[in-house]
C-alpha positions as CSV (number, residue, x, y, z in Angstrom):
1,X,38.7,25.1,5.2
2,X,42.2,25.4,3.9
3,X,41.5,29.3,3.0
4,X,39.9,29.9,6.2
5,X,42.5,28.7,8.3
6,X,45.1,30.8,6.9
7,X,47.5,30.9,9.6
8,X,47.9,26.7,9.6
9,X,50.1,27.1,6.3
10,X,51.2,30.4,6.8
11,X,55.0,32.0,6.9
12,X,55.6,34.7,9.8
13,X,58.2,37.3,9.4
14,X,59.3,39.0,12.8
15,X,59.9,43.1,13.0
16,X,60.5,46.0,14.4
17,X,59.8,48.6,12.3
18,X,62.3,50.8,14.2
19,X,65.4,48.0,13.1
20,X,63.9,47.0,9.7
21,X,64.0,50.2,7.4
22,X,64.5,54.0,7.6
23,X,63.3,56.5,5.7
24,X,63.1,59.8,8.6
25,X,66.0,62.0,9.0
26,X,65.8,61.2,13.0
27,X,67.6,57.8,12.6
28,X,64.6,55.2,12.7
29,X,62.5,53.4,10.9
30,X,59.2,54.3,10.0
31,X,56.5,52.7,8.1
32,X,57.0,54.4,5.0
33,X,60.6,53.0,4.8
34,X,59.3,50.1,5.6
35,X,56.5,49.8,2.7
36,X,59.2,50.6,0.4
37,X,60.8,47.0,1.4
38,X,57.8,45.2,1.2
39,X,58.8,43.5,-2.4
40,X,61.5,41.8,-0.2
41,X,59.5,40.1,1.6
42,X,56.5,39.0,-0.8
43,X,59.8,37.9,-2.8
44,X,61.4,35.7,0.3
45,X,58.2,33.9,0.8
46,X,56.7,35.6,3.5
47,X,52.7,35.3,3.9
48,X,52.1,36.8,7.4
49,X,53.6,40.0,8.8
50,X,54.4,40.4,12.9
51,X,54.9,44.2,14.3
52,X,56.6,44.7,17.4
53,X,54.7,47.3,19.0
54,X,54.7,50.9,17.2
55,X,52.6,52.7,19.2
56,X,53.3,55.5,21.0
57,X,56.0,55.3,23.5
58,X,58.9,56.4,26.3
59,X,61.1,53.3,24.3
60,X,62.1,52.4,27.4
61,X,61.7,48.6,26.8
62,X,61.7,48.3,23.1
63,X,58.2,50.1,22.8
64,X,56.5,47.6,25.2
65,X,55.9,50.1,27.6
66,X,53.2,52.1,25.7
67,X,51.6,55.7,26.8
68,X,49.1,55.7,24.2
69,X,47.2,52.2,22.3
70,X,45.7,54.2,19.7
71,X,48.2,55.9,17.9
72,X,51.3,55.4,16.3
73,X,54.8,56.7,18.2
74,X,55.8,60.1,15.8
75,X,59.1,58.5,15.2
76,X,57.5,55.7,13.1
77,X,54.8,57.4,11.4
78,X,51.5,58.5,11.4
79,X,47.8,55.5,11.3
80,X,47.7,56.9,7.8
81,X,51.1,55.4,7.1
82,X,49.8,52.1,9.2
83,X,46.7,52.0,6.9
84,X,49.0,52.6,4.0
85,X,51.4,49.8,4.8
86,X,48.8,47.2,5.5
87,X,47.1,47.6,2.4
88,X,50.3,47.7,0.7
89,X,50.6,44.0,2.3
90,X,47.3,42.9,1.2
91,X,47.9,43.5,-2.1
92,X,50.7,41.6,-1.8
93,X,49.0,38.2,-0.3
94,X,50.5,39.0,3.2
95,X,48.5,39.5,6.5
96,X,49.5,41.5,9.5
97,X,50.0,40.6,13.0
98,X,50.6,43.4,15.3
99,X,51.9,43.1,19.1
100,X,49.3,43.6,21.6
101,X,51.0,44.6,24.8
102,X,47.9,44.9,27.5
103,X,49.4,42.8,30.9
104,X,50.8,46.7,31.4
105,X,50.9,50.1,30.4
106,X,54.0,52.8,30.5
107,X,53.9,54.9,33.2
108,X,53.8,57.6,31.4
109,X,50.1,56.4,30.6
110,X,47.6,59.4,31.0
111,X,45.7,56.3,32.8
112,X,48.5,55.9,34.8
113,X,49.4,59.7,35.9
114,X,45.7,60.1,36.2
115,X,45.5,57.4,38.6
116,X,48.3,58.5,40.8
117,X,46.8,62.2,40.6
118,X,43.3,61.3,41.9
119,X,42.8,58.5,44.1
120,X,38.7,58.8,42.9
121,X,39.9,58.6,39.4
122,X,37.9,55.9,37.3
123,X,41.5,54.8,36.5
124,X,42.8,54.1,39.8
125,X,41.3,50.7,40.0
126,X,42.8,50.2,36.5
127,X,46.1,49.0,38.1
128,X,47.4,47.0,41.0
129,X,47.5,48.7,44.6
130,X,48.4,48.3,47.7
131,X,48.8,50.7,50.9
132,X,52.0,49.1,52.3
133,X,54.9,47.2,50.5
134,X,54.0,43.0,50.4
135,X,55.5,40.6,51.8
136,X,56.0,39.1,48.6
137,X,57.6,42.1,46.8
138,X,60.9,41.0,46.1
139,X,59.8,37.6,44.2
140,X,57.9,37.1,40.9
141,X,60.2,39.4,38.8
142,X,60.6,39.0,35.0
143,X,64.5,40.2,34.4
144,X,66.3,38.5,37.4
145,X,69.4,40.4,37.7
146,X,68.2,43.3,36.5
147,X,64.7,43.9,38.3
148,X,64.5,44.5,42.1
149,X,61.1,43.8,42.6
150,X,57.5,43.7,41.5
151,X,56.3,46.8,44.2
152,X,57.0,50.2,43.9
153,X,56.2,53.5,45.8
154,X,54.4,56.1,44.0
155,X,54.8,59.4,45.9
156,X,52.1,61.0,44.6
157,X,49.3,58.3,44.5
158,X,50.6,57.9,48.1
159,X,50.6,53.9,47.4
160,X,52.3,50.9,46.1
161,X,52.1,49.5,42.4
162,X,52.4,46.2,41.2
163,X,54.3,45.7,37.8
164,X,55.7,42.0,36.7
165,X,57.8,43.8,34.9
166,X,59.8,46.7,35.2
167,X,59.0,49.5,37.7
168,X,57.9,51.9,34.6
169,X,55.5,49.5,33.1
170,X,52.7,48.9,36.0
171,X,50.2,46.4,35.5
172,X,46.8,47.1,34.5
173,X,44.3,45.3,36.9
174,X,43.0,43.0,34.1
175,X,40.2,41.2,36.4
176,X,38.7,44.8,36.4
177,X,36.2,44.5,33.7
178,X,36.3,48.1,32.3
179,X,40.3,46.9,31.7
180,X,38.7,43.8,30.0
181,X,36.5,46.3,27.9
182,X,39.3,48.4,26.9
183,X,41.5,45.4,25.8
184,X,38.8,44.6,23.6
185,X,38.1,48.2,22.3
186,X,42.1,48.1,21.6
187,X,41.8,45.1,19.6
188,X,38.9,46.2,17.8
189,X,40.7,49.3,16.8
190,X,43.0,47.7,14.9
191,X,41.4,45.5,13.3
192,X,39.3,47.9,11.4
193,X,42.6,49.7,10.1
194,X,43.4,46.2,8.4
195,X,45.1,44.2,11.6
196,X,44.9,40.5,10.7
197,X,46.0,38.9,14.1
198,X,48.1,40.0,17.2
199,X,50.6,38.4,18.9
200,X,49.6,38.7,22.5
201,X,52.1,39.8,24.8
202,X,52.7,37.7,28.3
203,X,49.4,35.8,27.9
204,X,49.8,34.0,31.4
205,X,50.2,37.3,33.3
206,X,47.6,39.0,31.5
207,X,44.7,36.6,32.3
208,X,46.5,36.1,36.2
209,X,44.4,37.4,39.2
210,X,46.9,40.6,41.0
211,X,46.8,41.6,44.1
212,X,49.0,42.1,47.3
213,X,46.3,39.1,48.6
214,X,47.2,36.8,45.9
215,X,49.4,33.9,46.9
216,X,49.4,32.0,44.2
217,X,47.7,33.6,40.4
218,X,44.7,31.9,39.3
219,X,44.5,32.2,35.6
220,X,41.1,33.4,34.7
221,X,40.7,31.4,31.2
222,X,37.5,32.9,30.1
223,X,39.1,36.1,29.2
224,X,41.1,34.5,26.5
225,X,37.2,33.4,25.2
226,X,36.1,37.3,25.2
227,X,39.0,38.3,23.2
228,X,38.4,35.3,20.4
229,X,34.7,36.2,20.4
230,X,35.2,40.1,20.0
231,X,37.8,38.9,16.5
232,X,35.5,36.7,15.0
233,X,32.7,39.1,15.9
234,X,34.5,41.7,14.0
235,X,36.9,40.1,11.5
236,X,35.9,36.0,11.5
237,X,39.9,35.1,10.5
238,X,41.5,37.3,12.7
239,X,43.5,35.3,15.5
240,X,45.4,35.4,18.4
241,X,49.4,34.1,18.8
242,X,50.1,33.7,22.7
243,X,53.3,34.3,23.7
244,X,52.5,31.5,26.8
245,X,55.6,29.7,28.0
246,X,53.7,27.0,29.9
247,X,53.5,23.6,30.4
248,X,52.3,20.9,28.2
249,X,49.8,20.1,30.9
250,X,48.1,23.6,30.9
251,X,47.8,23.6,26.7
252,X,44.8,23.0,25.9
253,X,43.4,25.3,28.9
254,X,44.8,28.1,26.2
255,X,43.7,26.8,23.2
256,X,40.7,25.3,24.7
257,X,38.8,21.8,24.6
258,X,36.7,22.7,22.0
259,X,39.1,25.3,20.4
260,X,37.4,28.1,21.6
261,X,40.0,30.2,22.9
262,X,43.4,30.9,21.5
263,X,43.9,30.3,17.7
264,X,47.9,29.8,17.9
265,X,50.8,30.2,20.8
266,X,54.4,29.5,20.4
267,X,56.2,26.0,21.5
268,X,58.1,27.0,24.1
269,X,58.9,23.3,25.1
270,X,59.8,22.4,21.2
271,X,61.9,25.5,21.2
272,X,63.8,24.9,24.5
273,X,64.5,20.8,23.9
274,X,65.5,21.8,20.1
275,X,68.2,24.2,21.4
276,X,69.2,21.4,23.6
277,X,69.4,18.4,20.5
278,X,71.6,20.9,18.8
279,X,74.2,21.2,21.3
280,X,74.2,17.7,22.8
281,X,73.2,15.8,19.2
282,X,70.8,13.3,20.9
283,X,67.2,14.4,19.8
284,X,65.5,12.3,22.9
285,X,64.2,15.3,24.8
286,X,62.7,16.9,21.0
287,X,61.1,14.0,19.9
288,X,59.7,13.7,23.7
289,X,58.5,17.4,23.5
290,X,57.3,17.1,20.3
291,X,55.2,14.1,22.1
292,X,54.4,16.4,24.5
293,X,52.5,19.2,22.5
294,X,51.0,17.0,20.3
295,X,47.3,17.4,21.3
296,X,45.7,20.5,20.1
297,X,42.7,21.0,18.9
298,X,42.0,20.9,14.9
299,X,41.9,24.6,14.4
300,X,44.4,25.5,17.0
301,X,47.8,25.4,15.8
302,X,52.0,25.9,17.0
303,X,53.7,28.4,16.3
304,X,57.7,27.3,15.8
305,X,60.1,29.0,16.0
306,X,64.3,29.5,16.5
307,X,65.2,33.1,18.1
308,X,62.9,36.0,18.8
309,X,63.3,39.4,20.0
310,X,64.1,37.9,23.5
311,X,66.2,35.8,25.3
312,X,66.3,32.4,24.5
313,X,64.5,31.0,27.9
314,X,65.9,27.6,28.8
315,X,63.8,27.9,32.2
316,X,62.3,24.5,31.3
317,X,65.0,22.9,30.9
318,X,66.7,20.4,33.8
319,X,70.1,22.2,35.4
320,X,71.7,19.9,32.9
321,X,70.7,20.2,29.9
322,X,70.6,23.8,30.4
323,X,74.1,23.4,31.4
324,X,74.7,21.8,28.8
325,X,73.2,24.5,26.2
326,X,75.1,27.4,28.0
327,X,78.5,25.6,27.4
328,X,77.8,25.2,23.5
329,X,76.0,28.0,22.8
330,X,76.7,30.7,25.4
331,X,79.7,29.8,27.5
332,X,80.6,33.5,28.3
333,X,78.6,35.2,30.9
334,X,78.5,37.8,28.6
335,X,76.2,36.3,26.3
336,X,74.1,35.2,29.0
337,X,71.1,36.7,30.8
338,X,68.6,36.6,33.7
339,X,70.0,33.4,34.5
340,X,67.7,31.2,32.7
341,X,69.0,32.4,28.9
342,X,71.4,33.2,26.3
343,X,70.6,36.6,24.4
344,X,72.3,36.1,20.9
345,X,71.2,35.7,17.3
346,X,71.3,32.3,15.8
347,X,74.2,32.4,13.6
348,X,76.8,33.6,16.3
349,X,75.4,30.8,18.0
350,X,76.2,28.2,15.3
351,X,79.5,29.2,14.5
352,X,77.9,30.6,11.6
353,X,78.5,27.3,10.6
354,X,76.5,26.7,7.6
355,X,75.6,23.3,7.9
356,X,74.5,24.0,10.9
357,X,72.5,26.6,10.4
358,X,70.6,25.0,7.4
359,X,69.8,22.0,9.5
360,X,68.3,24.2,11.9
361,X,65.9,25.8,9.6
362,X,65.1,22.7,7.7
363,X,63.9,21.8,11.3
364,X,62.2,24.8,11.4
365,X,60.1,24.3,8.8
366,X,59.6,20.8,9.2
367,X,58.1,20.8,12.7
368,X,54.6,20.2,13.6
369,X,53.3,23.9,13.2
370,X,53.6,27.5,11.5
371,X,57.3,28.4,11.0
372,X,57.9,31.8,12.8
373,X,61.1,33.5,11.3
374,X,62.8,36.5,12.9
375,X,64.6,39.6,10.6
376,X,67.5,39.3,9.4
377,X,68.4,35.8,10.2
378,X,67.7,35.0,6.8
379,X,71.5,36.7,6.1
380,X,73.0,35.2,8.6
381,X,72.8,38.4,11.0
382,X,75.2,38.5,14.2
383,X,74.5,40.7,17.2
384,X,76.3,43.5,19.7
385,X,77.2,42.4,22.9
386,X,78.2,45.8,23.9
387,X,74.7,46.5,24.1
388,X,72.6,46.0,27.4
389,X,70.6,43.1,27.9
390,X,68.6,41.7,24.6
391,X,69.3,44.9,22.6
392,X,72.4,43.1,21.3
393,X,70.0,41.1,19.3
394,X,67.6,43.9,18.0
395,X,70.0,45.8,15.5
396,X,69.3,47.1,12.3
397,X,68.9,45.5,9.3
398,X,71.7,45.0,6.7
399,X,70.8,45.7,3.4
400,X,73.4,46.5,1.5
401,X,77.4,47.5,1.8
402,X,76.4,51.0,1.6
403,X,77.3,53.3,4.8
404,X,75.3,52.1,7.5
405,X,74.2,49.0,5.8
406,X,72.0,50.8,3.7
407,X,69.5,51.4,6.7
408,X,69.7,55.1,7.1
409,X,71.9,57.7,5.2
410,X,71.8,60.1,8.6
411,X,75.0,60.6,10.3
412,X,74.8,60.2,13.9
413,X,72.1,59.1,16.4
414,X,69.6,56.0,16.2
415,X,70.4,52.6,16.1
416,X,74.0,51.2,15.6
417,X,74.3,49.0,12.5
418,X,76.7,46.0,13.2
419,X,79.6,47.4,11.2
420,X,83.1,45.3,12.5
421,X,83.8,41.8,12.7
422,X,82.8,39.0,10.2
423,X,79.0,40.2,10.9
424,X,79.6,43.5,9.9
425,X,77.1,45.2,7.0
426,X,80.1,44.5,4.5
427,X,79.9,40.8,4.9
428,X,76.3,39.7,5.7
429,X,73.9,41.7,3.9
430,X,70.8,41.8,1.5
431,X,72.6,43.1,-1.4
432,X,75.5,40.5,-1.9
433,X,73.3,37.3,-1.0
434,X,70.5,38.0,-4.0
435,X,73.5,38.1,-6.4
436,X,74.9,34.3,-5.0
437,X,73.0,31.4,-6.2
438,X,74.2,29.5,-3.5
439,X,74.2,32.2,-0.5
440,X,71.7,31.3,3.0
441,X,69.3,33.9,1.6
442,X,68.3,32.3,-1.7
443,X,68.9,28.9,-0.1
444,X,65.7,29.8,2.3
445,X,63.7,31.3,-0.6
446,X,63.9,27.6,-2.2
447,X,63.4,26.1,1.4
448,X,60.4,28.9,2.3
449,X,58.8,27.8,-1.5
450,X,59.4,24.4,-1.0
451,X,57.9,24.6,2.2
452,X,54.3,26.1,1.5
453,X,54.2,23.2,-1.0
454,X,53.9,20.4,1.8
455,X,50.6,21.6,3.5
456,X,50.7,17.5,5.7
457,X,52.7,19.5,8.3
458,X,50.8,22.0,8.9
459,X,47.3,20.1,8.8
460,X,48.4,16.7,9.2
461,X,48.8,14.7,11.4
462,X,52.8,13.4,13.1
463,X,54.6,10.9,14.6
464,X,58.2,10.5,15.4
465,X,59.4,7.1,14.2
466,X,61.9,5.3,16.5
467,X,65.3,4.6,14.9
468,X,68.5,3.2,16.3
469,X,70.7,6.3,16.5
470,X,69.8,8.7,19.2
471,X,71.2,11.7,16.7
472,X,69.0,11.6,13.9
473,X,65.4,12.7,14.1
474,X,63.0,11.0,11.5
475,X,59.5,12.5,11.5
476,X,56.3,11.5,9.0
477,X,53.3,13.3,8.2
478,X,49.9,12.4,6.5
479,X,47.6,13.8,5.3
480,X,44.8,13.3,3.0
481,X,45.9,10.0,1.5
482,X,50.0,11.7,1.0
483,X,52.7,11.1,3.4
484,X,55.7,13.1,3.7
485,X,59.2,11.9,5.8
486,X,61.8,14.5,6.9
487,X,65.6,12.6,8.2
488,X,67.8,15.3,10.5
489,X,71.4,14.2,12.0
490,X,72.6,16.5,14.5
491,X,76.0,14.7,14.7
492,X,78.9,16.0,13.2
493,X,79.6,12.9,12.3
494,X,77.9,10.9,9.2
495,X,75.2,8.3,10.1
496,X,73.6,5.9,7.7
497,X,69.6,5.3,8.5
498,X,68.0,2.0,8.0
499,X,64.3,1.9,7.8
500,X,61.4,-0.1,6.4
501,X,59.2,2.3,3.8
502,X,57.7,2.9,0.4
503,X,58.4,1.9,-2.5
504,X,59.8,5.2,-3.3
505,X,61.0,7.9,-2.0
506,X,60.9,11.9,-3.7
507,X,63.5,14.1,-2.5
508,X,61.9,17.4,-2.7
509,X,65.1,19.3,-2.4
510,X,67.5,17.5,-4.3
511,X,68.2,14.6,-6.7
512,X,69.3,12.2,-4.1
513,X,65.8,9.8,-4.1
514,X,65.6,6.4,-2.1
515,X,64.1,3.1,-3.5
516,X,64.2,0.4,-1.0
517,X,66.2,-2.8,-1.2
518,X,64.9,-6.5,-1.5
519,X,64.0,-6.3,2.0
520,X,62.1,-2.8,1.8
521,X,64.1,-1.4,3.8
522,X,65.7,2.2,2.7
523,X,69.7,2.7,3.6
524,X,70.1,6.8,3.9
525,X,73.8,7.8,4.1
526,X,73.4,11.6,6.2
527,X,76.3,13.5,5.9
528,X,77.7,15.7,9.4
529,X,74.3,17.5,10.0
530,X,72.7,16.6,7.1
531,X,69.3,16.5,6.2
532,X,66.4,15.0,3.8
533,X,62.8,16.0,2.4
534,X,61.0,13.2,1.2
535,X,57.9,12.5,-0.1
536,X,56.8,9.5,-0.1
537,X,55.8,8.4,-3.9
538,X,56.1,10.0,-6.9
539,X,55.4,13.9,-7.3
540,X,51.9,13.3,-8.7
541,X,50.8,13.5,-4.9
542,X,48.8,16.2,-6.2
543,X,46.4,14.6,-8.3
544,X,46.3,11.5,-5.4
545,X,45.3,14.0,-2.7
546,X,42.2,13.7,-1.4
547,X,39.3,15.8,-1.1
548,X,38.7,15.1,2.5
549,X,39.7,14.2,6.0
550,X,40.4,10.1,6.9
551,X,39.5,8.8,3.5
């Protein structure tokens, strides 16, 4: 069950191949360049491989506004390259995950223009219409701030459009069930050139009835069941990551009952309540939304994760505690957006404190759930304010001191490598971190390593045990006869833990062990944001493991 389930213990890496490597003399990345870095990753630990979208595209929202699902944009590449790369990533052990972007098209879509042209085109009911502007056009919109509404006029089709998102990505009409059969074609598609999974693009509007009629959405839930049947019909372990910021009362509606639906989707609550531990130092609200998301079904599974290619939504938080985040994290407006988030990388955010940032990724990895890392925050990258909206987060990858960060050897045009400032390409690359023992890169390889080691949090099962101090977090797993306890302060101020365990206690990471006292009780000195690994016992957990489930 372990090998079939390989995306319960798995590692994902996060990229664009635009921002990761190039190899073209037009300034971008493209898959060759990005083959050519795959060692990296096979060397950082990396077992599962996410694509922001590639396919063809305008580029006027980062590629999620595609004109054509069945090819790859020219800048990037050709499907030869694709079907190059992804065996090149099977041979090394590593699966790929590609975006699937189908709540809406570019309008620039030959579906799109088609449907504007001929109002008895089979692609007019494909998207969203309606004769006169709604009532409810100016509500509903994505970018706050930045988007005016979710109606626009189309002069030629002589109508209105609905798009959630910007006005040059309409919405496809996904209760139209040729729209249903094309999603599945897509998906299909890709698959057969060597697509292990897809990370599913705004899962809660895609499955949402549209209309100028509709009041209030009703998700239609058995669409998520089509798309799981089509991937085990044509690849059995292919799965499905939902990008679904939704309540802990509507889970298991994704990931259904029985598990039937979706095989993964990202902890939005963990995410939000972990951003605000770090800034306040009280993990109440973590362990309570770790509580929270605890039900799943046993092949369904989190994905957790720091920073993605977005903002970082704090939506769900109270007007406090998002407060509260804002003033640690993003006190400038600046670094704000769409009044909900804050749209830097993590290390600005944490001071590039390095404490800081290692007790953030040791709670990475040590949450309930598959760890979900993003590129280049493995170095420490910073971001660009000066760029628009979350483009200040999306910038190339620094590989080396070389010009341009060893990214591109062009001149002029492309992305802008980070180049002043203490994140600049000649402080935080690739390069210098391999050569220092003790730089964040190789501490993460050890951590990553470490990490794949202690399958009980990814298949067992969690609880967070209660302590005195409202700062340190203290979580244990089990899992076929083996426990495992993880300690995090999020003070910056040392705290010593008393608790009743074991006999003994393994550090995993270090030499620092614990044996109780005549009591059995342990006494764990954390230092200002410190952390601990332990597993409980000696390291011949191994040979004690059990074969099976609850024995």
């Amino acid at each position: 069950m372990i090998n079939d389930l390989w995306y319960k213990n798995a590692i994902v890496y996060c990229l664009s191949v635009g921002t990761f490597q190039d190899s073209n003399d037009d300034g971008v990345g493209d898959f060759q360049g990005l083959g050519r870095r795959m060692d990296y990753l096979q060397g950082l630990g990396v077992t599962a491989l996410w694509l922001m979208p590639f396919q063809t595209s305008p580029g006027k929202d980062g590629g999620y506004d595609i004109a054509d699902y069945y090819n790859v944009d020219p800048r990037y590449g050709t499907l030869g390259d694709f079907v190059e790369f992804t065996h090149a990533a099977h041979q090394r052990g590593m699966r790929v995950m590609i975006d699937l972007v189908v709540n809406h098209t570019s309008d620039r879509h030959p579906w799109f223009r088609d449907a504007c042209r001929n109002p008895k085109s089979k692609y007019r009911d494909w998207y969203v219409w309606s004769k006169t502007r709604p009532e409810n056009a100016d509500e509903g919109m994505v970018f706050p701030g930045v988007q005016k509404s979710t109606w626009t006029y189309e002069k030629t089709a002589k109508a209105w459009y609905f798009h959630r998102f910007f006005q040059f990505q309409p919405d496809l009409n996904t209760s139209n069930p040729y729209v249903q059969a094309e999603i599945l074609k897509i998906m299909g598609f890709w698959t057969q050139l060597g697509v292990s999974g897809f990370r599913m693009d705004a899962v809660p509007f895609v499955i949402a009835t549209k209309g100028a009629d509709v009041k209030k959405p009703k998700e239609q839930f058995d669409m998520l069941r089509g798309f799981r049947e089509l991937l085990q019909w044509r690849r059995g372990d292919a799965v499905i990551l939902a990008e679904a910021n939704v309540l802990p009362r509507d889970d298991m509606e994704y990931f259904g009952s029985d598990g039937d639906r979706l095989q993964m989707m990202f902890n939005f609550q963990v995410n939000q309540h972990l951003f605000h531990a770090l800034a306040s130092g009280d993990v109440r609200s973590l362990a309570g939304a770790l509580k929270k998301t605890r039900p799943r079904p046993a092949t369904a599974q989190w994905a957790q994760f720091l920073r993605n290619h977005d903002e970082l939504d704090l939506g769900r938080l109270t007007p406090s505690q998002r407060e509260r985040v804002f003033a640690e994290f993003g006190p400038d407006k600046a670094m704000q957006l769409y009044d909900r988030g804050i749209r830097r990388r993590l290390a600005p955010m944490l001071r590039n404190d390095r404490r800081r940032l290692e007790l953030a990724y040791s709670l990475l990895f040590t949450l309930p759930g598959t760890p979900v890392l993003r590129y280049g925050d493995e170095i420490g990258m910073g971001d660009d304010l000066s760029l628009p909206e979350r483009e200040c987060a999306r910038t190339p990858m620094q590989w080396s001191t070389e010009p341009y960060g060893g990214f591109t050897r062009i001149r002029s045009g492309g992305k802008s490598v980070i180049s002043d400032g203490p994140f600049g390409f000649a402080h935080v690359n690739v390069a210098q971190q391999r050569r220092d023992p003790g730089s964040l890169l190789n501490w993460m390889e050890r951590v990553i390593r470490m990490r794949k080691e202690i399958p009980e949090v990814s298949w067992g099962d969690f609880e967070v045990l209660p302590l005195d101090d409202n700062a340190v977090l203290m979580l244990r797993y089990t899992w076929r006869g083996n426990a495992v306890l993880f300690l995090h302060n999020l003070s910056d101020a040392p705290v010593e833990v008393d608790f009743a365990g074991p006999a003994q206690l393994t550090n995993v990471l270090s030499e620092d062990h614990s044996r109780p006292d005549e009591q059995g009780h342990h006494q764990v000195m954390l230092e200002p944001y410190g952390y601990r690994w332990f597993r409980e016992g000696g390291l011949g957990y191994i040979l004690d493991r059990d074969e099976v489930d609850g024995v």
